[in-house]
N, C-alpha and C positions, 0 to 999 in steps of 0.2 A: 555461890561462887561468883565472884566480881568479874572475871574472865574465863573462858574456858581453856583459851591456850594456855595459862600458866599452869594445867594439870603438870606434874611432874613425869608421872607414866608414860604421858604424850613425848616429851620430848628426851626421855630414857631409851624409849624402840626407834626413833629419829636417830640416834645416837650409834643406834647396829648397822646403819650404813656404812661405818666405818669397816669392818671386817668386809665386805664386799669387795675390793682390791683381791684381797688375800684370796677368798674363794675361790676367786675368777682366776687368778695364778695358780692355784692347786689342779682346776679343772684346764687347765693349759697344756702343764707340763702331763696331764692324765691322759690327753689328746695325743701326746709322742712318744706315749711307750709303745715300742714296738713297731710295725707296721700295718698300715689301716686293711681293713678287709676289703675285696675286691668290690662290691658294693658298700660306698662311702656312704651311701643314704639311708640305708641299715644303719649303722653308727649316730649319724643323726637323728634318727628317728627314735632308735633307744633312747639316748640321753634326753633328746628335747622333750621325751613323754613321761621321762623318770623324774626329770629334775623340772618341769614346769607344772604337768597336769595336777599333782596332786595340792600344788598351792595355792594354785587356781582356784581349783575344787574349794578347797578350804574357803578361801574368801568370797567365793560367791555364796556357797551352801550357809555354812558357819562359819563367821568371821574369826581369826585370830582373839581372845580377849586379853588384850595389852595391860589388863590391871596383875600383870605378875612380873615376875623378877626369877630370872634362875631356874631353880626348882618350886620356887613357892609363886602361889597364887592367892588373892586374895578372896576370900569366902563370899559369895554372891549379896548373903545376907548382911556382910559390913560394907557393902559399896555404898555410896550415897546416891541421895538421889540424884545430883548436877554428873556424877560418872554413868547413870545407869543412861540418862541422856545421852553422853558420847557414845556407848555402847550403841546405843539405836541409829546413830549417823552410820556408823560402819553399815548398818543394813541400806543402804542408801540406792541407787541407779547410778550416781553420778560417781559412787566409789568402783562399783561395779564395771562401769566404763575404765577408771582410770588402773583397774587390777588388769583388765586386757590389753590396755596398749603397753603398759609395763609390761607385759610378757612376751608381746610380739617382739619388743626390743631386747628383753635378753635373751630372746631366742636368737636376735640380728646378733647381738653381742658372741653368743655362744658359736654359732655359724662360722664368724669373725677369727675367732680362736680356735677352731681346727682346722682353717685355713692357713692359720701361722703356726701348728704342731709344729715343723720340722725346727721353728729354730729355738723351742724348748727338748730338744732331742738330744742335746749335751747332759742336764739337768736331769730329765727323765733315763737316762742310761745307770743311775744308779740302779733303779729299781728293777726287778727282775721283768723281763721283756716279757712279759703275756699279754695280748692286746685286751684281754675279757679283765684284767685286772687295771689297767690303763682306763678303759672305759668304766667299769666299777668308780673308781675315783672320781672320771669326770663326771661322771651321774650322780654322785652323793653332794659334791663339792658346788654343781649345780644347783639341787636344791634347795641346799644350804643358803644358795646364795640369793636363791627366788624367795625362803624365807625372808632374809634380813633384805633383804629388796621392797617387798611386798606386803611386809606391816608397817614399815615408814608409811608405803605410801597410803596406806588406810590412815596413818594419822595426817599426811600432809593433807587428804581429802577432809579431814573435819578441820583443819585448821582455816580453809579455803572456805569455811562455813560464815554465812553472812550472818551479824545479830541478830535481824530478824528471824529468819529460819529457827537459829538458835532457841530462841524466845517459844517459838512453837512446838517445838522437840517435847514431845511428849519420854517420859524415861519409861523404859524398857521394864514389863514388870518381873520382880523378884524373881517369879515362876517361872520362866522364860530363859534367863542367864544361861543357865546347865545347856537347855534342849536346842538354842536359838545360837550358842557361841563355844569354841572350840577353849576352853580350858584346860592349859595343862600345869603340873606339877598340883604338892601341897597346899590344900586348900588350909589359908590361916585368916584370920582378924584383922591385920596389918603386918606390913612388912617393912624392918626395922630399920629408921633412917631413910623412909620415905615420907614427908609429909602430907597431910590432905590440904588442898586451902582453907578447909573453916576447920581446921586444927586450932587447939587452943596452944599445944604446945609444938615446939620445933624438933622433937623426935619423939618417935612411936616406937613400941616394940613389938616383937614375932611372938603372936598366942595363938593355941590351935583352937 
């Protein structure tokens, strides 16, 4: 690989910051259903533990592995080796840092937004006024949003990777993938209409 920024993968989960807007507007109007509970810090404390810790968790323990798509994931055994190096940056210190101040700030963000519930309160009046169902929302729509928040920023942390480093990146071994990184969906060969750089050809297809 000539560059490592030009993975594809890389800038496919850069790409899920887009839906972040939307989240944060779902967890908004989830904020004004109803009226909040006499202790407002209960509410907060639910949401900011439902919808932060476990993403958290995830990227420090076992990192998200961004070589997938959808439902499908790519099979440990077809990564190459210039991916299995990216894999090893995500285990980094320096990622590790930047997965916590993301979270102190969508937590400032989250904070933010049910301090302005009341004037998503038109919007959220559709929905049946339960506050346990108001907050259900904003705690799923939260983490949602810590997801697509928080594997950018594992990729903008390897992007931030100087050559050198690069150059010394030992890859992650084979045996390691499963036990060391959070893989979900179908595990396939390749997934179709994604290319690799030392691809020969300009489209692959989905083999299990």
């Amino acid at each position: 690989m000539n560059n490592f920024r030009l993975e594809p993968f890389l800038w496919i989960h850069v790409a899920g910051l887009a839906l972040t807007p939307l989240l944060l507007i779902v967890m908004w109007i989830g904020f004004a259903v109803s009226d909040p509970w006499p202790f407002y810090w209960a509410e907060l404390v639910l949401v900011g533990v439902i919808g932060v810790i476990p993403i958290l968790w995830m990227q420090w323990t076992k990192p998200f592995d961004f070589f997938s798509l959808l439902f499908l994931a790519v099979r440990p055994s077809s990564l190459t080796e210039e991916q299995r190096k990216l894999l090893r940056l995500l285990k980094t210190r320096k990622n590790k840092i930047f997965h916590s101040i993301t979270a102190i700030g969508l937590l400032g963000i989250g904070g933010l937004l049910y301090q302005l519930a009341p004037f998503a309160a038109v919007t959220a009046s559709i929905l049946p006024q339960w506050r346990i169902l108001g907050l259900a929302i904003a705690a799923i729509a939260f983490l949602l949003c810590n997801l697509f928040v928080q594997v950018p920023v594992s990729v903008l942390g390897i992007l931030s990777t100087s050559e050198k480093t690069w150059l010394a990146t030992e890859p992650i071994p084979l045996d390691q993938v499963s036990s060391h990184f959070t893989v979900i969906g179908l595990r396939v060969n390749k997934i179709f209409l994604i290319p690799t750089l030392n691809s020969t050809s300009n489209v692959t297809e989905t083999t299990t």
